[in-house]
ZABAVO-39081 format. One record per residue (C-alpha): x, y, z. Coordinates in nm, 2 decimals, always signed. Layout:
<sites>
site u:X; v:Y; w:Z
...
</sites>
This chain:
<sites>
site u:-4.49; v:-2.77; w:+5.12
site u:-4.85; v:-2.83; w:+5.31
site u:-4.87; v:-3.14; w:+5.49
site u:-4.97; v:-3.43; w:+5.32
site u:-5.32; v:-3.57; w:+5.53
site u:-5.28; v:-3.93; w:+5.66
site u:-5.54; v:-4.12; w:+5.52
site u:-5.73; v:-4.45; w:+5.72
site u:-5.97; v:-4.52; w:+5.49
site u:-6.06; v:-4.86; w:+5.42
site u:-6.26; v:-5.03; w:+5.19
site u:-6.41; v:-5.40; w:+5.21
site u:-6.60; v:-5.56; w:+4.95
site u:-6.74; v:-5.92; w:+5.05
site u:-7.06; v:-6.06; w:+5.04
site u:-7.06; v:-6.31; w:+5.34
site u:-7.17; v:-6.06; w:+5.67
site u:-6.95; v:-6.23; w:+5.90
site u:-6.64; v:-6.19; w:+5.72
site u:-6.74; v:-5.82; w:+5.69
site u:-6.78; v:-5.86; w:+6.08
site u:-6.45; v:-5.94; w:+6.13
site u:-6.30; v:-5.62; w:+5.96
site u:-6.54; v:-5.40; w:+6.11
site u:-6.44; v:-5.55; w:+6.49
site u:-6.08; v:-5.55; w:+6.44
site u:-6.01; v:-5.25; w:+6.20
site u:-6.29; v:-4.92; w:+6.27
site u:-6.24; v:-4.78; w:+6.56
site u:-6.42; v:-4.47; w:+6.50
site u:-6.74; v:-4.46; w:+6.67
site u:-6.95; v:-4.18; w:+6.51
site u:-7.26; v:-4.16; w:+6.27
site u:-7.05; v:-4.16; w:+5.93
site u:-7.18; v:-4.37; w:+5.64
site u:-6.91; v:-4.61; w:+5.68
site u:-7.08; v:-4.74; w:+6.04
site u:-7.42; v:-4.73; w:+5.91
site u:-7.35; v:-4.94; w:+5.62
site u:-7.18; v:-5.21; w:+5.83
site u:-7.47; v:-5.18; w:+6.13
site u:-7.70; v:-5.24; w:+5.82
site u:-7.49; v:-5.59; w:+5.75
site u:-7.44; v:-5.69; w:+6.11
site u:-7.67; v:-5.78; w:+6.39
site u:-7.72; v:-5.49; w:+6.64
site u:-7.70; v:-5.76; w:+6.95
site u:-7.35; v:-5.89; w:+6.83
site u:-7.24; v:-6.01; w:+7.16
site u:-6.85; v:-6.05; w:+6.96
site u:-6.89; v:-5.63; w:+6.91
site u:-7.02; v:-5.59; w:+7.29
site u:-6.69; v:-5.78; w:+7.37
site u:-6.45; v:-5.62; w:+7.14
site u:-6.58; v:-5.25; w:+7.19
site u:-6.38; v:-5.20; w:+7.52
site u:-6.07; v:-5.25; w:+7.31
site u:-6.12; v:-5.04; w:+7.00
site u:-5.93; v:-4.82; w:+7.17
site u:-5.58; v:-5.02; w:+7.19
site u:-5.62; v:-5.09; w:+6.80
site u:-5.52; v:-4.91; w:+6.49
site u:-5.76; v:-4.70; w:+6.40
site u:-5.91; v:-4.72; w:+6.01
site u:-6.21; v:-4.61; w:+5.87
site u:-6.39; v:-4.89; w:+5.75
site u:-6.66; v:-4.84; w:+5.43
site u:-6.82; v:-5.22; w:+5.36
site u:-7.01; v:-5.30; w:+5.05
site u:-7.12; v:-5.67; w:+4.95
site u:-7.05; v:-5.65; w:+4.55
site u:-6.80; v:-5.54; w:+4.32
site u:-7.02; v:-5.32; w:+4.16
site u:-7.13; v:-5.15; w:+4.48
site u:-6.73; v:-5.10; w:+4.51
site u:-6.65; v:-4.92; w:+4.19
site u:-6.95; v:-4.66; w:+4.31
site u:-6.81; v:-4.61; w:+4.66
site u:-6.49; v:-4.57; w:+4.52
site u:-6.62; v:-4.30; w:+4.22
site u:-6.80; v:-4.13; w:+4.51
site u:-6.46; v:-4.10; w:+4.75
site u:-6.26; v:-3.96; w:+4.43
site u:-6.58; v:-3.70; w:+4.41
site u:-6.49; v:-3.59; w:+4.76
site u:-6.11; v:-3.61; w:+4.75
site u:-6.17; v:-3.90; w:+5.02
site u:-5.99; v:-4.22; w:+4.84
site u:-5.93; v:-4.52; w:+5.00
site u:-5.56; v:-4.66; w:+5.09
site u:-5.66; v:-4.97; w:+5.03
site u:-5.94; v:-5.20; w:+4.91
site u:-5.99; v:-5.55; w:+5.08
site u:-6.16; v:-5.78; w:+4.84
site u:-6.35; v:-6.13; w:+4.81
site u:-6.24; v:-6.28; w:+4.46
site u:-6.61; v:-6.46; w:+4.42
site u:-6.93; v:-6.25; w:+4.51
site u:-7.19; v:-6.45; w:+4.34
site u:-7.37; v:-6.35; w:+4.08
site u:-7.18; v:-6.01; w:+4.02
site u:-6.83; v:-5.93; w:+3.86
site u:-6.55; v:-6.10; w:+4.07
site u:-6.30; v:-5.99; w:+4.27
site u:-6.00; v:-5.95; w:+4.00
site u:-6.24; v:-5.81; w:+3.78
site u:-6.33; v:-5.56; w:+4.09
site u:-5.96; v:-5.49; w:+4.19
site u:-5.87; v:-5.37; w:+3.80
site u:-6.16; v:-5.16; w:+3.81
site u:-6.08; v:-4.96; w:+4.11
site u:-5.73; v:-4.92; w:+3.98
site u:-5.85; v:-4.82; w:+3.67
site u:-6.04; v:-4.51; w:+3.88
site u:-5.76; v:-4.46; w:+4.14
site u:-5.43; v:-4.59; w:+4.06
site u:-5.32; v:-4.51; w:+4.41
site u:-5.53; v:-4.81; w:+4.56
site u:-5.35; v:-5.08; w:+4.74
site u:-5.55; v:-5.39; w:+4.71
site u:-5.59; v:-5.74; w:+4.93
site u:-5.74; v:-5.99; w:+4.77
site u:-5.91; v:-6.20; w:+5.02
site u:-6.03; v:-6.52; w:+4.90
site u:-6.14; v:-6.88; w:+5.02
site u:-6.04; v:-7.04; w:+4.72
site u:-5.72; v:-7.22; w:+4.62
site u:-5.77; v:-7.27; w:+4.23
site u:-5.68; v:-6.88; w:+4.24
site u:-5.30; v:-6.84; w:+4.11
site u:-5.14; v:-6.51; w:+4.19
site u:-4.98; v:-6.48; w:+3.87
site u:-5.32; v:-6.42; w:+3.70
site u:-5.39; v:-6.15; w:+3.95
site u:-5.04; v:-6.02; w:+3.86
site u:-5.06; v:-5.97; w:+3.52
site u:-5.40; v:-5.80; w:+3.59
site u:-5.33; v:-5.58; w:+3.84
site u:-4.99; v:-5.51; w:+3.78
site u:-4.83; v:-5.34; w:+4.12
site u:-4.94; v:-5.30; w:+4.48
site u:-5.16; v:-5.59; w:+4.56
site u:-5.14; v:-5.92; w:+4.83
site u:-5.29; v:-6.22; w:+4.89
site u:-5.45; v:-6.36; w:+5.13
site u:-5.60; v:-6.71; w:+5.22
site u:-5.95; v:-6.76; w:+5.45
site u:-5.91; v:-6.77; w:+5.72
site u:-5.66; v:-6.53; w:+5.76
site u:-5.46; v:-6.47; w:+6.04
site u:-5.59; v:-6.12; w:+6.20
site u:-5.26; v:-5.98; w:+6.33
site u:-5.15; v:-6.03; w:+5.94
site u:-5.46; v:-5.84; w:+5.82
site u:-5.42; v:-5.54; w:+6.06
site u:-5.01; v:-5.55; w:+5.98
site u:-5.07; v:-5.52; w:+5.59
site u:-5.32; v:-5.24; w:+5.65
site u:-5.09; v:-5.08; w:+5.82
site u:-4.82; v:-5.10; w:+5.60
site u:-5.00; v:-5.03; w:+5.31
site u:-5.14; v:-4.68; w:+5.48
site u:-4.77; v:-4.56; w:+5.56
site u:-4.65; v:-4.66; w:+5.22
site u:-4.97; v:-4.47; w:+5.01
site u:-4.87; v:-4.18; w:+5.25
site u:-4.53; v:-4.20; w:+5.20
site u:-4.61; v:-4.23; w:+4.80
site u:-4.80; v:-3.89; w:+4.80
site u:-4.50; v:-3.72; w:+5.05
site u:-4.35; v:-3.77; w:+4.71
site u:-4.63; v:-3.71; w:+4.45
site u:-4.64; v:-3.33; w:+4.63
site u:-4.23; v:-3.35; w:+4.64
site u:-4.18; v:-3.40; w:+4.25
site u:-4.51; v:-3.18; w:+4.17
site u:-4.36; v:-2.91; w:+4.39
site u:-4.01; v:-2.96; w:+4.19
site u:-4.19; v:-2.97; w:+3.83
site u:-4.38; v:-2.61; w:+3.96
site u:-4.00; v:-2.45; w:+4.04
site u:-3.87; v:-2.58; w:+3.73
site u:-4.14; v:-2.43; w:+3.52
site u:-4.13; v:-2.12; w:+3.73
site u:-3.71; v:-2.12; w:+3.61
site u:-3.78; v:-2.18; w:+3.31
site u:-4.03; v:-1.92; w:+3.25
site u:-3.84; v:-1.68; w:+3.46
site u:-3.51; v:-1.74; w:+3.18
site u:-3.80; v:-1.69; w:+2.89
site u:-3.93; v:-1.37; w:+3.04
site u:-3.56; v:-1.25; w:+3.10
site u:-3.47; v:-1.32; w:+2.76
site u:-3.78; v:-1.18; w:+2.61
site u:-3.66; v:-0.88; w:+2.83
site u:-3.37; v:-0.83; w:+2.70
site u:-3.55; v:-0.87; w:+2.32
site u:-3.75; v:-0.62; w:+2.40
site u:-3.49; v:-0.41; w:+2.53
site u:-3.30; v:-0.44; w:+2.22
site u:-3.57; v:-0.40; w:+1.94
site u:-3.67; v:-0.09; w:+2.17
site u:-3.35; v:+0.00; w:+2.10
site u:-3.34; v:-0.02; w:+1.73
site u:-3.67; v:+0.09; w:+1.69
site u:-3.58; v:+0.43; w:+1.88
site u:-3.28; v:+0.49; w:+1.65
site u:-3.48; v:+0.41; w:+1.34
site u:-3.77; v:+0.63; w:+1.43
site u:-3.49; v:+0.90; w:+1.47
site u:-3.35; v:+0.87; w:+1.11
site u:-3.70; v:+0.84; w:+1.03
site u:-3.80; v:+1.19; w:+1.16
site u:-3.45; v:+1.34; w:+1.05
site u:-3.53; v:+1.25; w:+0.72
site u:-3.92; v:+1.34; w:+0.71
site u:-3.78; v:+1.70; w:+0.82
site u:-3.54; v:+1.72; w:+0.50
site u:-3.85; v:+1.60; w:+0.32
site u:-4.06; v:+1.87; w:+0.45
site u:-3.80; v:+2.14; w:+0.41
site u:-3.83; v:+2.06; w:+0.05
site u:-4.15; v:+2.06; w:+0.01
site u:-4.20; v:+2.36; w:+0.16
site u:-3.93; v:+2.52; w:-0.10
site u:-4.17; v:+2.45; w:-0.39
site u:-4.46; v:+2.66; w:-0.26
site u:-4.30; v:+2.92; w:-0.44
site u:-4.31; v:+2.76; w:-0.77
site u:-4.64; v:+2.84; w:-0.85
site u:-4.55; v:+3.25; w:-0.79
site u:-4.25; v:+3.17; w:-0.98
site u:-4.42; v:+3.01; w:-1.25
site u:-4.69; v:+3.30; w:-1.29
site u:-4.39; v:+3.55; w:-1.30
site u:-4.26; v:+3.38; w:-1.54
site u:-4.55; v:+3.35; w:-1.78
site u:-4.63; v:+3.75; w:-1.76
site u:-4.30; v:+3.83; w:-1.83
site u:-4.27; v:+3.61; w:-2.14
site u:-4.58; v:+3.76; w:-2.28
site u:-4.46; v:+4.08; w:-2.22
site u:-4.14; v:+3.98; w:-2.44
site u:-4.27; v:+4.08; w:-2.77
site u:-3.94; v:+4.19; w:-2.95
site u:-3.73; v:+4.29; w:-2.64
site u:-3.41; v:+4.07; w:-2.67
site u:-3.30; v:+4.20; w:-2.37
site u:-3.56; v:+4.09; w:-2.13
site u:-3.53; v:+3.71; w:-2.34
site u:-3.22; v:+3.65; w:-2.26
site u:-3.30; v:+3.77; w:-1.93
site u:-3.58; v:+3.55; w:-1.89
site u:-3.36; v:+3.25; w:-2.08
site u:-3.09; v:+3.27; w:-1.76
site u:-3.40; v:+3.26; w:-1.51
site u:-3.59; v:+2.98; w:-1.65
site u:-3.24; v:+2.81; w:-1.62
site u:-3.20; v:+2.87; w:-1.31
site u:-3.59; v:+2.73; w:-1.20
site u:-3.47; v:+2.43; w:-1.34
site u:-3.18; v:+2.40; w:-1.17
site u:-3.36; v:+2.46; w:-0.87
site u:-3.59; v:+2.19; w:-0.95
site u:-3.38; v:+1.94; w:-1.03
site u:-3.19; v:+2.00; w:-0.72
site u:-3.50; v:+1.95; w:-0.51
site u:-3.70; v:+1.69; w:-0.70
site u:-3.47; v:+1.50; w:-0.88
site u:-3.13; v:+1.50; w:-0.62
site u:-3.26; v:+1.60; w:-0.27
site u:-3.61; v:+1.44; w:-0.25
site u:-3.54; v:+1.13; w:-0.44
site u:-3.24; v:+1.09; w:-0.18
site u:-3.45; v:+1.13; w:+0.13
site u:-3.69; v:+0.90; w:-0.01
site u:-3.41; v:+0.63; w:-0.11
site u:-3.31; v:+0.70; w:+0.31
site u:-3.66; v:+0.65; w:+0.40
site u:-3.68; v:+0.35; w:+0.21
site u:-3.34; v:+0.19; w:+0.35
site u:-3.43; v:+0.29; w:+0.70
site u:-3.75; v:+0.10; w:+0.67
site u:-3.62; v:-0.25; w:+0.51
site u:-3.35; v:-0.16; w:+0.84
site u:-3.63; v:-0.19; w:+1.02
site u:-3.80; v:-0.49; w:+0.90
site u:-3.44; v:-0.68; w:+0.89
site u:-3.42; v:-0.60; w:+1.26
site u:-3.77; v:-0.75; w:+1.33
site u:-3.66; v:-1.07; w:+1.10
site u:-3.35; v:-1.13; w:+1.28
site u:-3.54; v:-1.11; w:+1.64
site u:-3.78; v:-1.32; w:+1.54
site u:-3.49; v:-1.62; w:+1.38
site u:-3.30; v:-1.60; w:+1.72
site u:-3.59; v:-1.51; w:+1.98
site u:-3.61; v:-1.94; w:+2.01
site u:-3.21; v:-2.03; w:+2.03
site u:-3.15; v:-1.76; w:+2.28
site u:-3.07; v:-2.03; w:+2.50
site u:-2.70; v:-2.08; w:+2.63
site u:-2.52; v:-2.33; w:+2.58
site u:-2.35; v:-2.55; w:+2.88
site u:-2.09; v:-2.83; w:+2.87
site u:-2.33; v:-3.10; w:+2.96
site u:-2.31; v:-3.48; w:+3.05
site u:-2.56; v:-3.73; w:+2.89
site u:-2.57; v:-3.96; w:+3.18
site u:-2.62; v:-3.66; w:+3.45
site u:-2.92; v:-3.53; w:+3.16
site u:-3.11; v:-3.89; w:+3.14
site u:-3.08; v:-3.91; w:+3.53
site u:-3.23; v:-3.60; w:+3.57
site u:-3.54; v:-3.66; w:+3.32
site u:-3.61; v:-3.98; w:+3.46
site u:-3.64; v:-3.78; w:+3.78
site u:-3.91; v:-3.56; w:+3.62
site u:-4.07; v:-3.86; w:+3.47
site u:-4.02; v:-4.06; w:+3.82
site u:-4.43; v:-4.02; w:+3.86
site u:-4.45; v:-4.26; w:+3.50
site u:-4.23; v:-4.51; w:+3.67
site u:-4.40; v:-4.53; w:+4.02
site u:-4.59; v:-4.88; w:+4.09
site u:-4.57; v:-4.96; w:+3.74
site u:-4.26; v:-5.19; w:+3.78
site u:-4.08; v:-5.05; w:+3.46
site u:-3.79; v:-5.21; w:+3.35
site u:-3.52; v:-4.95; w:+3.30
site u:-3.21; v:-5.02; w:+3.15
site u:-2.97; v:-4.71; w:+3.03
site u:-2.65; v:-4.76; w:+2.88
site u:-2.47; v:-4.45; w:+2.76
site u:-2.13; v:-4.47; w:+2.98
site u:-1.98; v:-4.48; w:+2.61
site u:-2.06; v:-4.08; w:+2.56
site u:-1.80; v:-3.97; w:+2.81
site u:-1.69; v:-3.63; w:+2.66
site u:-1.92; v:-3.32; w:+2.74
site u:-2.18; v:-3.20; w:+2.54
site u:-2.18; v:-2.82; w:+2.41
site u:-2.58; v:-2.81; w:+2.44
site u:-2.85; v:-2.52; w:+2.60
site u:-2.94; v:-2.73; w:+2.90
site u:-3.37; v:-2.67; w:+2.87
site u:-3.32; v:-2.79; w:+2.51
site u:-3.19; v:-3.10; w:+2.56
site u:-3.37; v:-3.18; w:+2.87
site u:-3.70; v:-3.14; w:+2.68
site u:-3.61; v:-3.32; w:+2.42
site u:-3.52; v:-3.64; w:+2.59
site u:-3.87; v:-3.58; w:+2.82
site u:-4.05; v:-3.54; w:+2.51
site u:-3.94; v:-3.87; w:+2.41
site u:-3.91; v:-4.09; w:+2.74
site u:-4.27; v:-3.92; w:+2.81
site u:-4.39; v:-4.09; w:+2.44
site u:-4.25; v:-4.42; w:+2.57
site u:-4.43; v:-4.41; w:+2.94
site u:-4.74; v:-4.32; w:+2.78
site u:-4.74; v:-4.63; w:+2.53
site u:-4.68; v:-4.84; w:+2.82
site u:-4.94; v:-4.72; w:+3.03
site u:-5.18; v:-4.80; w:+2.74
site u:-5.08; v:-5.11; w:+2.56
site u:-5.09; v:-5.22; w:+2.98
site u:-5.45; v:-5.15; w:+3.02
site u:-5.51; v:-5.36; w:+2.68
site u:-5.30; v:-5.66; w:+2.84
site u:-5.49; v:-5.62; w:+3.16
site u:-5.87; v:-5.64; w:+2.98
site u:-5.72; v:-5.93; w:+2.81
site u:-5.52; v:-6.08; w:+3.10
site u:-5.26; v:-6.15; w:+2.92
site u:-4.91; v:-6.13; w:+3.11
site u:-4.69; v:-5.82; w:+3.03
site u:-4.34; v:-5.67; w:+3.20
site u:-4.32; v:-5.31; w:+3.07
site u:-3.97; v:-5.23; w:+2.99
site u:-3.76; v:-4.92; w:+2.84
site u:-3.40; v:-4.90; w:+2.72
site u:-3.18; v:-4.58; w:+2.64
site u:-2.85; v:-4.60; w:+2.49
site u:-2.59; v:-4.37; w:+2.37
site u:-2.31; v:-4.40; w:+2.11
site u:-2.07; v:-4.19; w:+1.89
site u:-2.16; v:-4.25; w:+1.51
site u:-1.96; v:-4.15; w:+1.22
site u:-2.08; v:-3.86; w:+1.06
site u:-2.00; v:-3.68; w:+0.69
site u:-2.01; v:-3.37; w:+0.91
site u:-1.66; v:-3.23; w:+1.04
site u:-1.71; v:-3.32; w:+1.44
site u:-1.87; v:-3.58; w:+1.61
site u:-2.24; v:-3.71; w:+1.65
site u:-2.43; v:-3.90; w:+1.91
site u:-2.69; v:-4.13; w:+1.87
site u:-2.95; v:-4.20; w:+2.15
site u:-3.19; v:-4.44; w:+2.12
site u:-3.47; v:-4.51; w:+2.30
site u:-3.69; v:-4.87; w:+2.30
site u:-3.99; v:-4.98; w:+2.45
site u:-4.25; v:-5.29; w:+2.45
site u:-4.56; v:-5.03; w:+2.46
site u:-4.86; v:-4.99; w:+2.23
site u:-4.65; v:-4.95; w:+1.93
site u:-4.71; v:-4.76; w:+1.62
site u:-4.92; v:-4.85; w:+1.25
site u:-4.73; v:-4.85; w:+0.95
site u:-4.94; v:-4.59; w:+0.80
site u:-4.92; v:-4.39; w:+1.13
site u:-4.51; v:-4.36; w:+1.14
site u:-4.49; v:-4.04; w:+0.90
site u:-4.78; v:-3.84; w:+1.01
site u:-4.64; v:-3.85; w:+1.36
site u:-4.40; v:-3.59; w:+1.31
site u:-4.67; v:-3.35; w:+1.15
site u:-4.81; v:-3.11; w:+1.40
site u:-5.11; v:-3.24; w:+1.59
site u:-5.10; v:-3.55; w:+1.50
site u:-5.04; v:-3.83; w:+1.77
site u:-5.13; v:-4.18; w:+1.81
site u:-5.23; v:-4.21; w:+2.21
site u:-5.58; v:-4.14; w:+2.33
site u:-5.46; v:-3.82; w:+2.51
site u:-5.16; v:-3.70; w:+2.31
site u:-5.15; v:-3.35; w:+2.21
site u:-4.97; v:-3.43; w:+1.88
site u:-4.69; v:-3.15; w:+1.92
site u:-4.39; v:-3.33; w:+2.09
site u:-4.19; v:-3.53; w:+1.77
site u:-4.32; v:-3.22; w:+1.56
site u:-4.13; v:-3.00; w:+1.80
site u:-3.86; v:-3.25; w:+1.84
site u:-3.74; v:-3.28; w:+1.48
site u:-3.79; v:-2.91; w:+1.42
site u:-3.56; v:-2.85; w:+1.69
site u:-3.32; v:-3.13; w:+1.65
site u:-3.31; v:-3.00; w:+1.24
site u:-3.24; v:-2.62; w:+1.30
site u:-2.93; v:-2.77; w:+1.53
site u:-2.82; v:-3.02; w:+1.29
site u:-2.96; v:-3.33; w:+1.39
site u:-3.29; v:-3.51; w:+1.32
site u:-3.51; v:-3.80; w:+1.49
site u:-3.67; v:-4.14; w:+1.34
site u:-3.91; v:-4.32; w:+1.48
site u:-3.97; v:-4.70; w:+1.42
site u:-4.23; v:-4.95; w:+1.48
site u:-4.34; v:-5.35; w:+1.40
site u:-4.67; v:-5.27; w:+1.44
site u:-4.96; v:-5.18; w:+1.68
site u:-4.85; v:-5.39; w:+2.01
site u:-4.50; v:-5.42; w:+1.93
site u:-4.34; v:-5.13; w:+2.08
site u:-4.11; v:-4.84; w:+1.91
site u:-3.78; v:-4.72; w:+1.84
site u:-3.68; v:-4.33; w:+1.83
site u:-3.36; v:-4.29; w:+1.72
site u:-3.20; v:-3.90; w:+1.79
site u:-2.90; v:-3.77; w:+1.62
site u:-2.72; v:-3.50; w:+1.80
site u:-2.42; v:-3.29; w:+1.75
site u:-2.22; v:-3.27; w:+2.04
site u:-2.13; v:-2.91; w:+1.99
site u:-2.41; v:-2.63; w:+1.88
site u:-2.25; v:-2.31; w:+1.82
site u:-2.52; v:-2.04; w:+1.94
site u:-2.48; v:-1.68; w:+1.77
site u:-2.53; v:-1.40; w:+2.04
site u:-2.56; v:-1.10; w:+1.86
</sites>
């Protein structure tokens, strides 16, 4: 895995010079010509005597590399601009009021709007500010601080909030590293399988293109038999002309013509027609093969006693990077399902992904509409598990999966499971489509339910706990 790159960058937005003094004398420590110095020389005085004082020292500090703008506005560009560069900042320190631009919540949500990965410190004189507002607007990873802060405090939060973004993309690399080897498995199984399809319609193919030129042999054996009907024919025409009143030679011809006919009817109407009846059987053998291929080429998949509970754990593994920061209430309860399902592992995994990924996704966007609106909002998602009875011989499982995201029109509900159609900004429109096709050709099926745009959903799978696989 290559080593994830510590990043120091800080950014501080505040329009008053000598709190932007402050950060630049006790957090950069880098003295070079970078943008970051030049902007703060530009807002400080080049004769600081504090700067003369502290500059002796720079070296004992932490060491962060400060960028300072004096608006919010200024902010969302210098952050666009790092993103550009693959240069983010850790973390943003920020003045909640920076007369007369946007303020300093409104400047926090847009910055996580362009990099989620932002840590923000608000920094703020005031004390009509509650931090509940700034918590159901920003959501995760943010403090608060009170002017004048204490300066030990400042530099300690930097600091934590440096190790903790770097520990966060340790593990960003981790599970996008582990989603790379699990696509390379899972492709690796395809392409095996494929293989071994191939192999085996290669197979059938070379024994039917066998019969295929036995049989066009027979064919041309008899074809090449009737070149000498049209001698025989011409024979036979002189002679009968020749006849006249010879009864002799009639009756000779009589037994001749008989056997021509014989002959043809032997080739024409017994040995050709049977070839061709071969032909023709060899052919539909050939298209049956192709059919049955094609049926099984997507349940080649083997089946493996599975548990539910070790399943959801690992796909909320796969889906940890939904869940990170975003404070996601999960609560699972399937310890009901204790007895083994009989299920091809990749199936079922995707199928619950396809789902739980459905459910992050509505979160993430009925959040960003509760965060324009700043209107409070705990994100939360259920999963539970029960046996059901079912008219079926064998048992059934029901999982169900609940959430409080963006929710689902009336009108909407239906066309969902029709290919390409989706209800998120960027869904793709294929994943209940897929899901109820495959849940259906294993006897099962998936609902989905919803109050309403806002209001969350409901998908509901039924499941046979034993799929009986055919390997031909």
């Amino acid at each position: 895995m290559s080593e994830v790159k510590q990043n120091f960058r800080v950014l501080a937005v505040d329009d008053d010079e000598d709190i932007l003094n402050t950060y630049y004398q006790y957090l950069e420590c880098i003295e070079d010509d970078s943008d970051s110095i030049l902007e703060i020389e530009k807002l400080i005085s080049e004769n600081s005597v504090l700067l003369q004082e502290e500059s002796q020292d720079k070296n004992k500090r932490d060491c962060f590399k400060l960028s300072a703008v004096t608006s919010g506005e200024l902010a969302i560009e210098k952050v666009k601009q790092a993103i550009a560069i693959d240069e983010s900042f850790f973390v943003a320190l920020i003045d909640m009021r920076m007369p007369p631009g946007i303020d300093g919540a409104e400047t926090a949500q847009r910055l996580r709007q362009i990099d989620p990965n932002i840590y923000i410190i608000i920094v703020t004189a005031y004390s009509d500010i509650d931090p509940a507002y700034l918590n159901s607007r920003l959501q995760h990873s943010f403090l608060y601080m009170r002017k004048p802060f204490n300066v030990e405090e400042l530099v300690q939060a930097c600091r934590t909030f440096q190790q903790a973004w770097h520990k966060d993309r340790i593990i960003d690399k981790s599970l996008e590293i582990e989603r790379k080897l699990n696509r390379q498995e899972q492709q690796s199984a395809k392409l095996a399988g494929a293989q071994e399809i191939s192999n085996s319609i290669l197979h059938n193919m070379g024994n039917s293109l066998s019969s295929i030129d036995h049989i066009s042999n027979k064919i041309e054996e008899s074809v090449n038999g009737m070149d000498r009907l049209p001698k025989v024919f011409s024979h036979f025409i002189a002679e009968l002309s020749a006849i006249e009143d010879d009864k002799e030679k009639f009756v000779r011809m009589e037994a001749q013509y008989g056997e021509l006919s014989r002959w043809v009817e032997q080739e024409v109407g017994n040995n050709l027609k049977q070839q061709c009846t071969n032909l023709n059987g060899v052919v539909h053998h050939v298209i049956e093969v192709l059919h049955t291929h094609r049926r099984n080429s997507g349940s080649g998949e083997i089946c493996d006693e599975l548990q539910l509970q070790e399943i959801v754990d690992d796909t909320l593994l796969v889906l940890e990077i939904y869940t990170n920061n975003r404070r996601i209430e999960l609560a699972v309860e399937i310890d009901g399902v204790d007895s083994p399902l009989q299920w091809p592992r990749n199936s079922m995994v995707q199928l619950i992904v396809n789902l739980l990924k459905n459910s992050f996704e509505s979160i993430e966007e009925e959040m960003a509409r509760r965060i324009e609106s700043g209107a409070e909002y705990q994100p939360s998602i259920s999963i539970a598990a029960f046996y059901i009875n079912a008219e079926k011989s064998g048992k059934m499982v029901s999982i169900v999966i609940k959430d409080n995201g963006a929710g689902v029109s009336a009108e909407m509900v239906d066309k969902l499971f029709s290919y390409g159609e989706t209800s998120k900004q960027k869904g793709s429109g294929i994943g209940l489509h897929w899901s109820r096709k495959q849940l259906q050709s294993y006897g099962g099926n998936v609902e989905l339910e919803s109050a309403g745009d806002g209001k969350g959903a409901t998908v509901t799978l039924i499941i046979p706990t034993v799929i009986n696989i055919k390997v031909e």
